[in-house]
N, C-alpha and C positions, 0 to 999 in steps of 0.2 A: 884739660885745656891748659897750653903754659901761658903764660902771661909774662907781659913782657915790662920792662922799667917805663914811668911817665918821664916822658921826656923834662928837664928842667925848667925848660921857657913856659910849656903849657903847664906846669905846677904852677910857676909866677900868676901865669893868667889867670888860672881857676880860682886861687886865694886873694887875687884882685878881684875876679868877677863875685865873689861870696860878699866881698864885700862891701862891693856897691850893689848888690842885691838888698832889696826890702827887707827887713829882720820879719814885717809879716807876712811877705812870702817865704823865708828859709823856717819858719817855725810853723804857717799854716798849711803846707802840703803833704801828702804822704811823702812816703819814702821815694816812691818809682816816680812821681811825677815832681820831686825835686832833683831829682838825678835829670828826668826829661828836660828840667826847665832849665839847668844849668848845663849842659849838653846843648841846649839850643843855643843861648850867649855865647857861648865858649865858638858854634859855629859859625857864628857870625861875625867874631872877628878873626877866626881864621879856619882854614878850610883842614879838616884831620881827615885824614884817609880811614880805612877799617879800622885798623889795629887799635889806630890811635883810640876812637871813638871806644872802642873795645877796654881796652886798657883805663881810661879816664874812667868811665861807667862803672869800673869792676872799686878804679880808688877811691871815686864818692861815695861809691857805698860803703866801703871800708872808714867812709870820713866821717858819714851820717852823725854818728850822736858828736861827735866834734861842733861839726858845723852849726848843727843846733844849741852846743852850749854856747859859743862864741856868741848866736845872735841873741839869744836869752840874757846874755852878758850886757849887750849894748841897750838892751830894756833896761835893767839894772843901772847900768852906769848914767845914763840920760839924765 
């Protein structure tokens, strides 16, 4: 399957939305239902056709233990 570049604007967004996301929700969900959860935000404020959804879905998971240190992080730093 190719996969295709995230667009730049919805990068923006997604590392805005991680971030007003709850640290215990990005640290107390599995894997597939943090991709779901953040997948939903993301469509709600804007509408991604296949690809997009596609493509964003394949980079969270590629972001995973990122995403979780960052929130881990702000336990820490509080």
């Amino acid at each position: 399957m190719k996969t295709h570049p995230v667009n730049s604007n919805i990068l923006r967004q997604l590392w805005s939305t991680v971030e007003q996301t709850q640290t215990s929700t990005l640290l107390g969900l599995n894997d597939t239902d943090l991709v779901k959860q953040l997948l939903g935000q993301m469509e709600k404020q804007k509408d991604l056709n296949s690809e997009e959804t596609n493509t964003l879905s394949a980079y969270i998971y590629s972001k995973i233990l990122l995403i979780r240190d960052l929130a881990q992080a702000r336990l820490v730093n509080c």
